[in-house]
Backbone as ProteinMPNN parsed JSONL, in Angstrom:
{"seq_chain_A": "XXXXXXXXXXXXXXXXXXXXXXXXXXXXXXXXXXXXXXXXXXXXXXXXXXXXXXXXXXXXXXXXXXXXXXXXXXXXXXXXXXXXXXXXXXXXXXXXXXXXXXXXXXXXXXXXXXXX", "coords_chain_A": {"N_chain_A": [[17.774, 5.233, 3.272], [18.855, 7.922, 2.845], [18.169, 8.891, 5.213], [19.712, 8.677, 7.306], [21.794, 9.094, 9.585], [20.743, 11.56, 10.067], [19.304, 13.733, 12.99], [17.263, 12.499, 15.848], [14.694, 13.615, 15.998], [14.655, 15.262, 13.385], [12.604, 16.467, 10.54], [11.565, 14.069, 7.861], [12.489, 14.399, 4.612], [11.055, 12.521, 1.979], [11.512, 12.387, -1.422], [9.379, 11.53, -3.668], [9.068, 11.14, -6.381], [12.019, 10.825, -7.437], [12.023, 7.98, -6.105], [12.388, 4.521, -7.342], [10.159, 2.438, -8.551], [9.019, -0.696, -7.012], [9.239, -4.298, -7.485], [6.98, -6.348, -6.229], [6.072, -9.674, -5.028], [4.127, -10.475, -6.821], [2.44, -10.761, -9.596], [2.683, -7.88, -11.273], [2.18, -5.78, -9.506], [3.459, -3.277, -8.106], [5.859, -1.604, -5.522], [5.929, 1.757, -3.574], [7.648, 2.601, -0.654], [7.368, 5.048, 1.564], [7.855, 5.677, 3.931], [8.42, 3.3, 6.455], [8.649, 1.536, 9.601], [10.028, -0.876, 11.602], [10.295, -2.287, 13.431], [7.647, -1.515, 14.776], [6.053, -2.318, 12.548], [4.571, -0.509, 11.141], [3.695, 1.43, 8.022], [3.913, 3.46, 5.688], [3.052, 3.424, 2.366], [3.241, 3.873, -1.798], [1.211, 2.105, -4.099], [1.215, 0.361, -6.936], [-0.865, -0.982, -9.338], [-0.924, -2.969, -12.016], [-3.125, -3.016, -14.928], [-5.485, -5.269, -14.487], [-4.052, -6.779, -12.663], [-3.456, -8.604, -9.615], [-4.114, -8.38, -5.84], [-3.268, -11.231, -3.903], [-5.419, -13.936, -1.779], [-5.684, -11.767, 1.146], [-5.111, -11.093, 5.017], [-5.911, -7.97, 6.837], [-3.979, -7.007, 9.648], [-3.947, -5.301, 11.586], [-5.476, -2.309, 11.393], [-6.036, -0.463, 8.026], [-5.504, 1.507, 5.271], [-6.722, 3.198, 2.524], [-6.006, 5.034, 0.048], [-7.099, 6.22, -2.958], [-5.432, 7.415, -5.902], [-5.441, 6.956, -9.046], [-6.948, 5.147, -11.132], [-9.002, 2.277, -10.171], [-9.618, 0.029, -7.413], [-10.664, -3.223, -6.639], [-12.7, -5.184, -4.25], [-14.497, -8.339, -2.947], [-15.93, -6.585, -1.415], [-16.641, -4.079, -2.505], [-15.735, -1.135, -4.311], [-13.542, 1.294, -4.891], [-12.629, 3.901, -6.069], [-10.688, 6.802, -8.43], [-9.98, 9.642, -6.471], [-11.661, 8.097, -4.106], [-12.393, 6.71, -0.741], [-11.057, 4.292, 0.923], [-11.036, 1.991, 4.195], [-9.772, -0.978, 6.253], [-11.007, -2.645, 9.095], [-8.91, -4.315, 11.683], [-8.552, -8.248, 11.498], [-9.844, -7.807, 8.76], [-10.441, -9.16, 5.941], [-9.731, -10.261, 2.586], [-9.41, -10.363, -1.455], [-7.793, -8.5, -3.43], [-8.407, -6.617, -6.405], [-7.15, -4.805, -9.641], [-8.954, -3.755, -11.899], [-8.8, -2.3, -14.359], [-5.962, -0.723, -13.568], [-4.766, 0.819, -10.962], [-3.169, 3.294, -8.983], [-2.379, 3.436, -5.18], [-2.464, 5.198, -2.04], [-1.447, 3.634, 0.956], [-1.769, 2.72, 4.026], [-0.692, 1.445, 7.225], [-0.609, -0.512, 9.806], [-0.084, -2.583, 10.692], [2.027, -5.062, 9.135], [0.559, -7.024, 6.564], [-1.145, -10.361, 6.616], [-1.075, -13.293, 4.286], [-2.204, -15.527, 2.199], [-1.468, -16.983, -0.087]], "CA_chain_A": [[19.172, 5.428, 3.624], [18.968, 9.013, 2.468], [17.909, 9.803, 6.026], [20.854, 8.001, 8.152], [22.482, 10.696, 10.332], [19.715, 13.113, 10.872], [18.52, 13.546, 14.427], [16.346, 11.794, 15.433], [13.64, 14.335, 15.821], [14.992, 15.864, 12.356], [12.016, 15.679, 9.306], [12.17, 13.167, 6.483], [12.094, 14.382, 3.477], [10.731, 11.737, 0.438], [11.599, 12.65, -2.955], [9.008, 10.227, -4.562], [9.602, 11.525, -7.829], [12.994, 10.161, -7.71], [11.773, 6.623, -5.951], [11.847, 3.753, -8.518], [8.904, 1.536, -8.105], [9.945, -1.896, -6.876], [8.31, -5.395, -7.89], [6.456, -7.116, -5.454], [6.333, -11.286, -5.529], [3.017, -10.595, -7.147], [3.238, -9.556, -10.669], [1.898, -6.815, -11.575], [1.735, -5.039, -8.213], [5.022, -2.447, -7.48], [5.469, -0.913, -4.942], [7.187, 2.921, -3.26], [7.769, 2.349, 0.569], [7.329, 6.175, 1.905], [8.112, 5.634, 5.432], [8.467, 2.032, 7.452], [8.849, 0.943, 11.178], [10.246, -2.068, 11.129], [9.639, -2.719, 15.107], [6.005, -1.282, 15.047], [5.404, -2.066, 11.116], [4.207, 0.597, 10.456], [4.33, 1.827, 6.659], [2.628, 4.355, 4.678], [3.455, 3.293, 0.831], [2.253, 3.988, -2.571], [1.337, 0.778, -4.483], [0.922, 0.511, -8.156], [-1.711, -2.261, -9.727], [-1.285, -2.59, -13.516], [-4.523, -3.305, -15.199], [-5.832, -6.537, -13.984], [-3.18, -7.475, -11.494], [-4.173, -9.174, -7.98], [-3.437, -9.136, -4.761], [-4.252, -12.193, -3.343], [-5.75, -13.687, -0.622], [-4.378, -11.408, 2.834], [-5.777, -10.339, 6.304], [-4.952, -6.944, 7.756], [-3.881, -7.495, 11.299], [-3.999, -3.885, 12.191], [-6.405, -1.459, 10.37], [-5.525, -0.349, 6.82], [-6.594, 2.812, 4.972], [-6.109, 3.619, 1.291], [-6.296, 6.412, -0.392], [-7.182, 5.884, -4.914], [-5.381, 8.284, -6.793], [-5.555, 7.003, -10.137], [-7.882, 4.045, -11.241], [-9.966, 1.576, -8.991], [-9.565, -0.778, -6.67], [-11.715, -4.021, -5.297], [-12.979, -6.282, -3.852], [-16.043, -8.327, -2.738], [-17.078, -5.619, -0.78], [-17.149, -3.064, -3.441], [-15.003, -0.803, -5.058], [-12.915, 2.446, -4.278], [-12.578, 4.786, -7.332], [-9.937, 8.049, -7.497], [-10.399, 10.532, -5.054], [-12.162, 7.759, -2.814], [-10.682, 6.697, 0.599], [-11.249, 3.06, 2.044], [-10.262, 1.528, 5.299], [-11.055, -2.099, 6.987], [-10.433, -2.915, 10.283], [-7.888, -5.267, 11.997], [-9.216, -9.143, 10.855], [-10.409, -7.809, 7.629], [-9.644, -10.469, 4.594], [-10.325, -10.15, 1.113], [-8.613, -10.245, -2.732], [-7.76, -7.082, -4.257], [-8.138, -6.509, -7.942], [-7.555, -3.65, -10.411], [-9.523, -3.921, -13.582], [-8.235, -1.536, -15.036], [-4.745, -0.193, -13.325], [-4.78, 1.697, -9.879], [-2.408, 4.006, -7.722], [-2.984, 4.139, -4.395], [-1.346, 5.56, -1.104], [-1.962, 3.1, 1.699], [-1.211, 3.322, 5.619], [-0.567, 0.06, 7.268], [0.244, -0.368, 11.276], [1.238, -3.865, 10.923], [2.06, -6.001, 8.167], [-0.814, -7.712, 6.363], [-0.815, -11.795, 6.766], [-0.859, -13.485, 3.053], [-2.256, -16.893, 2.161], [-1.159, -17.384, -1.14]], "C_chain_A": [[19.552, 6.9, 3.615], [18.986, 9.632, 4.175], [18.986, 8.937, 7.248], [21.519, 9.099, 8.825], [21.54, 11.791, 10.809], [19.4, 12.882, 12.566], [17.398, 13.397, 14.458], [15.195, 12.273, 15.696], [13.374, 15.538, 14.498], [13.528, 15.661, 11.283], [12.526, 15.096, 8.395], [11.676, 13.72, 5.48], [11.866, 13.797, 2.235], [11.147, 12.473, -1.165], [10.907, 11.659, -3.497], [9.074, 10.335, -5.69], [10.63, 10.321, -7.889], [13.132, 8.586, -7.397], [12.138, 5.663, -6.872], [10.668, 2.961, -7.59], [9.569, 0.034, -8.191], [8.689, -2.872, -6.669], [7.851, -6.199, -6.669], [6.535, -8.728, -5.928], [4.946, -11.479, -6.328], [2.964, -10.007, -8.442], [2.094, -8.699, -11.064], [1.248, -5.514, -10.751], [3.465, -4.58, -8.125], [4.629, -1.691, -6.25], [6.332, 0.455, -4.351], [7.0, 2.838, -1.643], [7.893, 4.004, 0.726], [8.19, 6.006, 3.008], [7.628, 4.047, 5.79], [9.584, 2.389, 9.153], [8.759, 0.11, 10.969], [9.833, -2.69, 12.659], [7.744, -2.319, 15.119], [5.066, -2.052, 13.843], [4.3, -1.337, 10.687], [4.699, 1.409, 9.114], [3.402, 2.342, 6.365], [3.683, 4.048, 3.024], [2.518, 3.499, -0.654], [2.486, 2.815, -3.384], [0.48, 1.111, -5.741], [0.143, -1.062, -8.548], [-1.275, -1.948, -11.329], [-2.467, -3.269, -13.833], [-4.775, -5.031, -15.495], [-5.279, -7.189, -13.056], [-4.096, -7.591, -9.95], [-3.534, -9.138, -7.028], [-3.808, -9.881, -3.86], [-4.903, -12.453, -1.879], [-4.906, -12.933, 0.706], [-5.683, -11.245, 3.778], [-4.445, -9.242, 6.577], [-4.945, -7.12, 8.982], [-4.406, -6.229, 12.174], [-5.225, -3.384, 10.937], [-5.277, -0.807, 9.144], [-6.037, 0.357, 6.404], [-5.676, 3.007, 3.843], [-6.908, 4.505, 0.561], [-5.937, 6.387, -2.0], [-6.397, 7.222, -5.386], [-5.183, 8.032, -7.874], [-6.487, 5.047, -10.253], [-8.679, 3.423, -10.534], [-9.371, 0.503, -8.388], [-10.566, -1.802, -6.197], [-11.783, -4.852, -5.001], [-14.344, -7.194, -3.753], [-17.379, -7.494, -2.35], [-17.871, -4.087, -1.626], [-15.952, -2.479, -4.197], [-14.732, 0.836, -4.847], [-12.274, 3.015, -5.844], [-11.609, 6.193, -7.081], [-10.725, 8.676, -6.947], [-11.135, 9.986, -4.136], [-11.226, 7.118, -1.822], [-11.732, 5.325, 1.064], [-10.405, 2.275, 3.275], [-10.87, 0.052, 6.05], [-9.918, -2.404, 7.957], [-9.582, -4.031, 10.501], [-8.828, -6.93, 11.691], [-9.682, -9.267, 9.683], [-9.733, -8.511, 6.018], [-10.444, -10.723, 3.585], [-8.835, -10.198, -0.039], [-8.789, -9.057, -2.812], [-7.502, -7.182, -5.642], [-8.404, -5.466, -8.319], [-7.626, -4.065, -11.764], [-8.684, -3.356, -14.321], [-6.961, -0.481, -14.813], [-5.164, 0.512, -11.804], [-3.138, 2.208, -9.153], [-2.902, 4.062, -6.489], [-2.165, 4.42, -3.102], [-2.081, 4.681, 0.169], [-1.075, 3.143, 3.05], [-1.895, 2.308, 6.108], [0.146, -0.094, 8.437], [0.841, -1.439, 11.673], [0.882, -4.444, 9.373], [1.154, -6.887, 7.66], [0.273, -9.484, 6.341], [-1.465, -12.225, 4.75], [-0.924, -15.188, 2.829], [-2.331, -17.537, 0.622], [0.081, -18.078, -1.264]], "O_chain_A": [[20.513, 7.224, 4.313], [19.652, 10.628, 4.455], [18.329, 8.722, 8.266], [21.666, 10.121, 8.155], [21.643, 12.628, 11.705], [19.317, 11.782, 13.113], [16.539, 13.796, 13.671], [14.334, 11.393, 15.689], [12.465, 16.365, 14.43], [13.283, 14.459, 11.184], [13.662, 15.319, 7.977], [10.462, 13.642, 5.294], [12.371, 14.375, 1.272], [10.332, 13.296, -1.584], [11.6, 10.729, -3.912], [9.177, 9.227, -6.217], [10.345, 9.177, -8.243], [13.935, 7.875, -8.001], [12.341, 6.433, -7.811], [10.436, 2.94, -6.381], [10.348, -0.376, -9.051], [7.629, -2.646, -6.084], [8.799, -6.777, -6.138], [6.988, -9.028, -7.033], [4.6, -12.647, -6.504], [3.368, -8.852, -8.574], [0.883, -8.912, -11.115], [0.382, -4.685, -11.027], [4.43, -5.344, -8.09], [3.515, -1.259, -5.957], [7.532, 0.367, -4.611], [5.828, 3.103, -1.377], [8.663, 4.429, -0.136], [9.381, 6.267, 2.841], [6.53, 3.649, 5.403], [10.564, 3.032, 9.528], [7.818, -0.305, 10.292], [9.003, -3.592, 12.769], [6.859, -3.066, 15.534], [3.875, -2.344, 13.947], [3.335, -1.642, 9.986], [5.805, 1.944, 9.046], [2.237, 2.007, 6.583], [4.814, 4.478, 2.799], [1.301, 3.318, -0.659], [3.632, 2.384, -3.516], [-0.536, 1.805, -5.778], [0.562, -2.121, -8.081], [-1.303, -0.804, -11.782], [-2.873, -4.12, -13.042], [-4.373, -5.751, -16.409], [-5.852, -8.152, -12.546], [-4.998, -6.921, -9.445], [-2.436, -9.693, -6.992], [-4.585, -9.489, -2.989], [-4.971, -11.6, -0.994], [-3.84, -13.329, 1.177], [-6.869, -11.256, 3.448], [-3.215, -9.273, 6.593], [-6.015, -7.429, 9.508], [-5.105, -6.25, 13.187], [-5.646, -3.98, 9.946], [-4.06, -0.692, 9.285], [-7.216, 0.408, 6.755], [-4.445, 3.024, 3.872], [-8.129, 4.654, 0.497], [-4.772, 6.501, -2.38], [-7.033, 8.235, -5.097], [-4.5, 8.962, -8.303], [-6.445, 4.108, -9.458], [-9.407, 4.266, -10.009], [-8.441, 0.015, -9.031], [-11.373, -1.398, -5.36], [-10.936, -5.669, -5.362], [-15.291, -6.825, -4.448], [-18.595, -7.468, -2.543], [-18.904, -3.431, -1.497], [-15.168, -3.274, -4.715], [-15.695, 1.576, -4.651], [-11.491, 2.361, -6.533], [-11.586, 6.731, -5.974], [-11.935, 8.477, -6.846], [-11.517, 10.728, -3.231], [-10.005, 6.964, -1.837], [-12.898, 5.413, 1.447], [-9.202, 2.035, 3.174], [-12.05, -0.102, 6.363], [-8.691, -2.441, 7.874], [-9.445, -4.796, 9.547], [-10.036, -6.696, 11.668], [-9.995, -10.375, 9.245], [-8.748, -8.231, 5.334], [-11.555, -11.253, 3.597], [-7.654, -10.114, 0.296], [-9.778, -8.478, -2.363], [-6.503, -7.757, -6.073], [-9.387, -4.846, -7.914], [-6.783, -4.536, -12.528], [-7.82, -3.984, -14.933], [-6.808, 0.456, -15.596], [-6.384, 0.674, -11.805], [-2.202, 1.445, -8.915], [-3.938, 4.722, -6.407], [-1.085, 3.831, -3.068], [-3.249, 4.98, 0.42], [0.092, 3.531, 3.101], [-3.067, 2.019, 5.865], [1.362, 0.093, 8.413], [1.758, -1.593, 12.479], [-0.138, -4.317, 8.694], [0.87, -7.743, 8.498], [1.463, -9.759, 6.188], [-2.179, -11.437, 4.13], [-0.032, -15.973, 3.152], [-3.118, -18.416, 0.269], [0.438, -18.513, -2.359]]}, "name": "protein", "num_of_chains": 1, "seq": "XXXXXXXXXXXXXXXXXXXXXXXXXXXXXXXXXXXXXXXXXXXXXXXXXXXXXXXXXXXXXXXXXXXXXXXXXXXXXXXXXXXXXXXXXXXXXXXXXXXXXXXXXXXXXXXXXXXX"}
């Protein structure tokens, strides 16, 4: 809302500092919405795991790319540690679990599908 009035070739400036982190229907998963397109869905957000939380079964429709900055992330396929960067293509469907807590910044061109 912060950015309502600017033109519309104006930059956005985030304050994520000041964000709060907001609860997902999943507990133990928050999340900070950076930037959304609600017509394209397109979102780059940072998403908090506390240690052990899941996110259950989804498919990404579009490709998906996340970026660890604090703890791990995984899945069947393996496991994304800070400073690593994973991405799976459009169809790609798996659980996500953090053992032990994760941050991570993820970039998301459509809305993942969710069969929980």
């Amino acid at each position: 809302k912060a950015h309502e009035g600017l033109a519309p070739l104006a930059s956005r400036y985030v304050d994520v500092d000041s964000m709060p982190w907001v609860a997902t229907r999943w507990p133990g998963v928050d999340i900070k919405v950076l930037m959304e397109d609600k017509q394209s869905g397109l979102m780059t957000a940072l998403t908090r795991f506390a240690p052990g939380a899941t996110l259950p079964d989804h498919e990404h429709i579009d490709i998906e790319q996340s970026y660890v900055l604090e703890g791990s992330l995984a899945d069947h396929e393996g496991v994304a540690t800070k400073g690593q960067f994973v991405w799976r293509p459009a169809g790609n469907r798996h659980t996500a679990h953090a053992k032990d807590g994760c941050i991570a910044l993820s970039f998301f061109l459509k809305p993942n599908k969710f069969f929980d």
